[in-house]
C-alpha positions as CSV (number, residue, x, y, z in Angstrom):
1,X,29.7,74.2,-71.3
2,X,29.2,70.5,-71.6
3,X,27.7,69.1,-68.1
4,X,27.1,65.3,-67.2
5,X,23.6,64.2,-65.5
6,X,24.2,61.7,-62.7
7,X,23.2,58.5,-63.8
8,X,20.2,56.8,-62.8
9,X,20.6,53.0,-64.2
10,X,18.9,50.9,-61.7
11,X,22.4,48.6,-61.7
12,X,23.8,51.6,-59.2
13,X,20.6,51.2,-56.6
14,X,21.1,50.0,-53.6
15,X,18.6,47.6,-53.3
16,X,18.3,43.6,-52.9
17,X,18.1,41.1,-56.2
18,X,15.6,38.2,-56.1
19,X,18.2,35.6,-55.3
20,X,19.4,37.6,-52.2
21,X,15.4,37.7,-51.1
22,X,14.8,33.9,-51.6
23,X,18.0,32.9,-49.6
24,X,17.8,35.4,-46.6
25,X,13.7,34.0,-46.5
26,X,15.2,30.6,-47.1
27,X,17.6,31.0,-43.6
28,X,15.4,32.8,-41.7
29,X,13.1,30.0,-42.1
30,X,15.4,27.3,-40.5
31,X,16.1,30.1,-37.9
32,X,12.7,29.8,-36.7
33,X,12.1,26.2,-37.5
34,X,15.4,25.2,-35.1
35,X,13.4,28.3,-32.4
36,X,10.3,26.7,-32.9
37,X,11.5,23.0,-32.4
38,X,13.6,23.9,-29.4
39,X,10.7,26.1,-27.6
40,X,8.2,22.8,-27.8
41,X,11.0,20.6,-27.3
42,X,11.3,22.9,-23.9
43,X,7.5,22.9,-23.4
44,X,6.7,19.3,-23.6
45,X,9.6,18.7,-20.7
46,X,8.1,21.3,-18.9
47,X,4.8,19.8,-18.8
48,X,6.2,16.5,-18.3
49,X,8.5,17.6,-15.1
50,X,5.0,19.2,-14.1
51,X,3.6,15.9,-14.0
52,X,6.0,13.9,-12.5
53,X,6.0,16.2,-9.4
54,X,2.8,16.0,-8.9
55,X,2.7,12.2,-9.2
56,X,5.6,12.7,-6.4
57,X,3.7,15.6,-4.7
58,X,0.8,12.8,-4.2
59,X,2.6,9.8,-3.2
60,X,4.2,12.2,-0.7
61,X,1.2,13.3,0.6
62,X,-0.8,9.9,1.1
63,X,2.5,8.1,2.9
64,X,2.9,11.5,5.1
65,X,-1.3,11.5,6.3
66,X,-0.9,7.7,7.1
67,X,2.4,8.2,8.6
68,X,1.2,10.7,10.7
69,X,-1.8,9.0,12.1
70,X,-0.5,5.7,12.2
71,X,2.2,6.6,15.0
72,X,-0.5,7.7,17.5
73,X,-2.1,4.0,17.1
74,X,-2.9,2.9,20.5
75,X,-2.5,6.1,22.6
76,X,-4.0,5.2,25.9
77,X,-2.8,7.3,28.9
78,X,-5.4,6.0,30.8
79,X,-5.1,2.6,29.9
80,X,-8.8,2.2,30.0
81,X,-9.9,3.1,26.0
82,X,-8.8,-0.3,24.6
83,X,-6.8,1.9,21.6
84,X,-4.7,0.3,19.3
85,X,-4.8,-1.6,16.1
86,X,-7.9,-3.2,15.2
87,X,-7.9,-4.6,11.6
88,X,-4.2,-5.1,9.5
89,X,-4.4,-6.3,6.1
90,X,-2.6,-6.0,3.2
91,X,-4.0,-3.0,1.9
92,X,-6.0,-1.9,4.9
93,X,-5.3,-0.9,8.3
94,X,-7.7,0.2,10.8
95,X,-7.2,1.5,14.3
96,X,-7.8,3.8,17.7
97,X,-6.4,6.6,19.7
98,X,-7.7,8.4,23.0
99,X,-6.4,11.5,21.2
100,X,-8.2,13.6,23.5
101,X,-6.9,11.2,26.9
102,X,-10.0,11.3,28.5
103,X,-9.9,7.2,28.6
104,X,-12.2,6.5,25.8
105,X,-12.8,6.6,22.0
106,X,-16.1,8.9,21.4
107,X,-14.6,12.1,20.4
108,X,-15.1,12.3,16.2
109,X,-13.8,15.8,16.0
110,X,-10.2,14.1,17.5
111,X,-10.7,11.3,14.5
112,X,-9.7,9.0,17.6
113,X,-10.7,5.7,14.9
114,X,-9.0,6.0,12.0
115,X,-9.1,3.6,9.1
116,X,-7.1,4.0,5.8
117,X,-7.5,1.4,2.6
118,X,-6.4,1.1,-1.0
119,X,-9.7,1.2,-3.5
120,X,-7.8,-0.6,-6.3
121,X,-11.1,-0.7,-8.5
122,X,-10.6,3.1,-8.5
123,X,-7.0,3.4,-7.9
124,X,-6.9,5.6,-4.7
125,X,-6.1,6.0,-1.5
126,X,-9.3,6.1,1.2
127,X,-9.2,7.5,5.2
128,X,-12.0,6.6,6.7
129,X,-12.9,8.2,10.2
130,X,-15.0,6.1,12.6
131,X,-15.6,2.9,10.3
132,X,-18.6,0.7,11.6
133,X,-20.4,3.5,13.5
134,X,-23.0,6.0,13.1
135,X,-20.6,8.8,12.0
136,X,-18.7,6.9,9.6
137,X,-16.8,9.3,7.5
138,X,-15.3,8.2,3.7
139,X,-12.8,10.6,2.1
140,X,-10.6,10.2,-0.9
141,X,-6.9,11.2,-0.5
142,X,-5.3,10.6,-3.4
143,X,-5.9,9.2,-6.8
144,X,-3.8,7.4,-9.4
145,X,-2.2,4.8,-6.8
146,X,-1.2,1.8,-8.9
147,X,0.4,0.0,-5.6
148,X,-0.8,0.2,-1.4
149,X,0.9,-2.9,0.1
150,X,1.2,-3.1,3.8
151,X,3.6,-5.2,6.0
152,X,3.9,-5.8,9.8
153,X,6.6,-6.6,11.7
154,X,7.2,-7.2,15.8
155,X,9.0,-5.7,18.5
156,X,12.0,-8.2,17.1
157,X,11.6,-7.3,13.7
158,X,9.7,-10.7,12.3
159,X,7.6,-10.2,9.5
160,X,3.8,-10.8,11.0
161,X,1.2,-12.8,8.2
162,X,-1.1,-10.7,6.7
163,X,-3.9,-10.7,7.0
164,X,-3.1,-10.4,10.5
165,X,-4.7,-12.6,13.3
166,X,-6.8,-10.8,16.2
167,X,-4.7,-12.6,18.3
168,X,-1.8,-10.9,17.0
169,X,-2.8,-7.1,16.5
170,X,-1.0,-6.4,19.5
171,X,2.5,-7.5,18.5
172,X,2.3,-4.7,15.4
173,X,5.4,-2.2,16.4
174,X,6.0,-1.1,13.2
175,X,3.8,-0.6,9.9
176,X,6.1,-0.5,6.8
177,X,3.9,1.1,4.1
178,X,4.9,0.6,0.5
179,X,3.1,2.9,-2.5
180,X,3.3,4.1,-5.9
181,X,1.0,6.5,-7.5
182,X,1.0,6.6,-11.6
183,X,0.8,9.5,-14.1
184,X,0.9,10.0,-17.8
185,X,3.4,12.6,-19.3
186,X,2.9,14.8,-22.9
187,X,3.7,11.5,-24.8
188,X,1.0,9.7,-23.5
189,X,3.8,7.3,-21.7
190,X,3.5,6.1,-18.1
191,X,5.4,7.0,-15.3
192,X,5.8,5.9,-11.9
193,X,6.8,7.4,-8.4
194,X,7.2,5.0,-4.9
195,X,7.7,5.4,-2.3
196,X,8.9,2.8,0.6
197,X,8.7,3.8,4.3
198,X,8.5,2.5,8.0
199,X,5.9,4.0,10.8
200,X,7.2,2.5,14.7
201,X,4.0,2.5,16.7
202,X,5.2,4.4,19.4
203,X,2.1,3.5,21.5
204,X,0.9,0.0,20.7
């Protein structure tokens, strides 16, 4: 009896041919070019959006310290500290509270002199607690501020002259504080973030 052998020509394998190889290497590698390209497409805007909020984060931060302080200007319960505002430029403002209301300004721990300025040769924002004494008191705040402009208006709204006369501290009701701090994002471009705000004096 006559019986067959099962063939084993390599044309009945299961296997892959060259050209099938090259072209499934040849789509997988746009696959992970187009994965690759998207993932540093997503990082880069990542890293930027990083940035910008912290540019924001900063300018937030200075406008919200001087804000802060700037509304206690002139606090005097007792009427017999002399607070209020004692120097108003364009860039630099400098001035007293009796935080503490015991009728004058000695008290460094209740930063009762405040001054803040703009250090445009270094691009930042300074506070400065009791300028022009002993315990003078330098601290940066922020950096990268491109722009600290200043402005001063009466109790009827009127735009005072900066710098503004001694004569004239006294009519400052409200401070309107205008500033913009810079960054740079993952393509080396330049961004900016303002900010553009309005401090009433409640006590001056």
């Amino acid at each position: 009896m006559h019986r067959t052998r099962p063939s084993t020509s390599i044309h009945d394998a299961g296997g892959f041919t060259l050209v099938e190889i090259l072209v499934a290497l040849f789509v997988m590698g746009i696959a992970v070019g187009a994965i690759y390209g998207i993932f540093t497409a997503s990082n880069k805007s990542y890293h930027t959006q990083d940035r910008v909020a912290e540019a924001q984060q900063g300018v937030r931060v200075g406008t919200d310290f001087m804000v802060r302080d700037i509304r206690m200007a002139g606090l005097d319960p007792l009427n017999t500290a002399g607070a209020g505002i004692e120097e108003a430029t364009a860039t630099k403002i400098r001035f007293t509270s009796d935080i503490d209301m015991n009728g004058t300004i000695d008290n460094p721990q209740n930063e009762e002199k405040t001054t803040y300025e703009y250090d445009s040769a270094n691009s930042r924002l300074r506070r400065c607690l009791y300028e022009g004494t002993a315990g003078v008191s330098w601290q940066t705040l922020i950096d990268n501020v491109s722009v600290l402009s200043l402005g001063y208006l009466d109790a009827n709204g009127n735009t005072i002259a900066v710098p503004v006369a001694a004569t004239d501290l006294g009519n400052i009701k409200t401070v309107v504080i205008l500033m913009t701090c810079d960054g740079t994002d993952t393509q080396g471009q330049t961004f900016s973030r303002t900010i553009n705000t309005r401090v009433i004096c409640r006590n001056q």
